[in-house]
N, C-alpha and C positions, 0 to 999 in steps of 0.2 A: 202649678203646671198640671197640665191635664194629659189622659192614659196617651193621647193623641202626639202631643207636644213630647213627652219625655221618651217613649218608643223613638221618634223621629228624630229626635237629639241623641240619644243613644244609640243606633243606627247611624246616623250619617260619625258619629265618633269613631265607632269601629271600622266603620268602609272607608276614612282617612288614616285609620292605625296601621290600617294595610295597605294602604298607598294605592288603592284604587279608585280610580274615577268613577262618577255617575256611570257612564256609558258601559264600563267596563265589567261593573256590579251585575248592572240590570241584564248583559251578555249570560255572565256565568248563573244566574237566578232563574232566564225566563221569564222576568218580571221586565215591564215597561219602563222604559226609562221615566217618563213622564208621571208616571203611577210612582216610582220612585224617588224623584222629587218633590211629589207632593205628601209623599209618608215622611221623610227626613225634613219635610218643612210643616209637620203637625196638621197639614189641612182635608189629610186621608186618613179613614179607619181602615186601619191593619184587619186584615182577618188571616187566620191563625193558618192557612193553607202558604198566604204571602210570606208573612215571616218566617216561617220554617226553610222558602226557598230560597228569603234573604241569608238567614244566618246558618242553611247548610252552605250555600255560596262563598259566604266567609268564613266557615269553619269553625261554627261557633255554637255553643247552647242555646237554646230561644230566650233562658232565661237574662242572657249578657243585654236583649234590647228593651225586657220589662221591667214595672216597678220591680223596686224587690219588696221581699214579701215584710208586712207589717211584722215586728215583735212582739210576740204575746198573742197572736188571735191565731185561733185556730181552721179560722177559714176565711178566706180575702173574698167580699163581694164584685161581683163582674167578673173582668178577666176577658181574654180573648177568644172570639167563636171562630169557628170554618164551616164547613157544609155540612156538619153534623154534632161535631166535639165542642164543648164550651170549657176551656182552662183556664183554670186561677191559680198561680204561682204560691206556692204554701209555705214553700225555702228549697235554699240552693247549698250543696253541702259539695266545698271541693277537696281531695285529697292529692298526694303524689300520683297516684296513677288514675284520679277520673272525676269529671263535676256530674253532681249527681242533682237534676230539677225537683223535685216534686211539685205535684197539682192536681187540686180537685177538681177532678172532671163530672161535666152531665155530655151525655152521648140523647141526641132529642129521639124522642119516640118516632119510630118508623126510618129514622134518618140513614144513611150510608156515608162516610169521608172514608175516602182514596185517600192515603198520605201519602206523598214523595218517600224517596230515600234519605234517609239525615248522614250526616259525617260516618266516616267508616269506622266500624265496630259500634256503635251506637246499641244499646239493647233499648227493651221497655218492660215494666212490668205494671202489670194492672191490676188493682184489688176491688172488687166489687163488691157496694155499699149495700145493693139494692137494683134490684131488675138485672136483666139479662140480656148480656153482649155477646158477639159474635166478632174477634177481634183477633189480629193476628195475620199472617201470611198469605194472600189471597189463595194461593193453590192447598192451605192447611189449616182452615182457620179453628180457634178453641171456643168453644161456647162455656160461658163461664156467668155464674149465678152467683147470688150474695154468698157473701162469705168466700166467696171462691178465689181463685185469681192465673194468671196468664203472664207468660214470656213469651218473646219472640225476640229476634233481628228486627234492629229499625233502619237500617244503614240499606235497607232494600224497600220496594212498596208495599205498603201494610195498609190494612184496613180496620175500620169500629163501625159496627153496629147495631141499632138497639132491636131485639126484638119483640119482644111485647111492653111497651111503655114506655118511659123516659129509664135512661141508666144513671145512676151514680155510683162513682169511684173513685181512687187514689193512683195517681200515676205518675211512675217512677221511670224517669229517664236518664240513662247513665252515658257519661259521653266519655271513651275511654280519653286519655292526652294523647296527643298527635303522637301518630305513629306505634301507640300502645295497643297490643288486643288484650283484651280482660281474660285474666289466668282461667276463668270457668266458661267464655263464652264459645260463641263460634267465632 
């Protein structure tokens, strides 16, 4: 089964866990119904802008619609792009109070992605491998170099991008459980 087919199968599972309709989904997402049936039937490529405003819609971690991550390797080839971010799911770690994604990011040279809002309380942290991002809160962003790294709020619009070259990094997405805010966040 291929990245296409199992995203679209794992989607459409969770938009029937919740008892929602095609029509219904694509209302609360902003995304097309039509564009939404053909993600949940494997004959469209996800980009990483879509899924995010599938599975903030259902309340969910991005990671609930992708593979999950291989055992043993330390970095999963491909992964999903947006208008700038390319993410590959690295493991998913969940506890009582919050699932936690990680994924190795490239942010492409010269690029910009706008992200949406994700689920409420949602943070991110980003560790930088290599090059320099500008990532963060549009009205506050942190510029942040190897070795460096950045917090913010994801639960609001947030921004990545590269300023001189391509970026690599480690990105840590925490989703508190519903209705939880995280003891150190905002």
């Amino acid at each position: 089964m291929g990245l296409n087919d199992e995203v679209g199968r794992r989607l459409k599972l969770r938009r029937m866990e919740r008892g929602l309709s095609l029509s219904e989904l694509a209302r609360r997402s902003g995304v097309g119904k039509g564009t939404l049936s053909e993600l949940e039937s494997g004959l469209r490529n996800p980009t990483l802008e879509t899924l995010y405003a599938l599975t903030t819609a259902l309340g969910s971690p991005l990671s609930v619609v992708l593979d999950d991550p291989p055992r043993g390797v330390a970095e999963q080839a491909g992964g999903v792009s947006g208008s700038a971010v390319t993410a590959a799911l690295l493991e998913r770690f969940e506890d009582d109070g919050a699932a936690t994604d990680v994924f190795r990011v490239t942010i492409a040279a010269g690029a910009v992605q706008d992200s949406a809002a994700h689920v409420p309380h949602t943070t991110e942290s980003l560790m930088i491998l290599a090059g320099t991002a500008v990532v963060g809160l549009p009205d506050a962003p942190q510029t942040v170099g190897p070795g460096g790294h950045a917090h913010w709020r994801a639960d609001v619009p947030h921004v990545y991008r590269a300023l001189d070259g391509e970026v690599h990094g480690i990105l840590f997405v925490r989703y508190p459980r519903s209705g939880q805010a995280p003891a150190d966040g905002p």
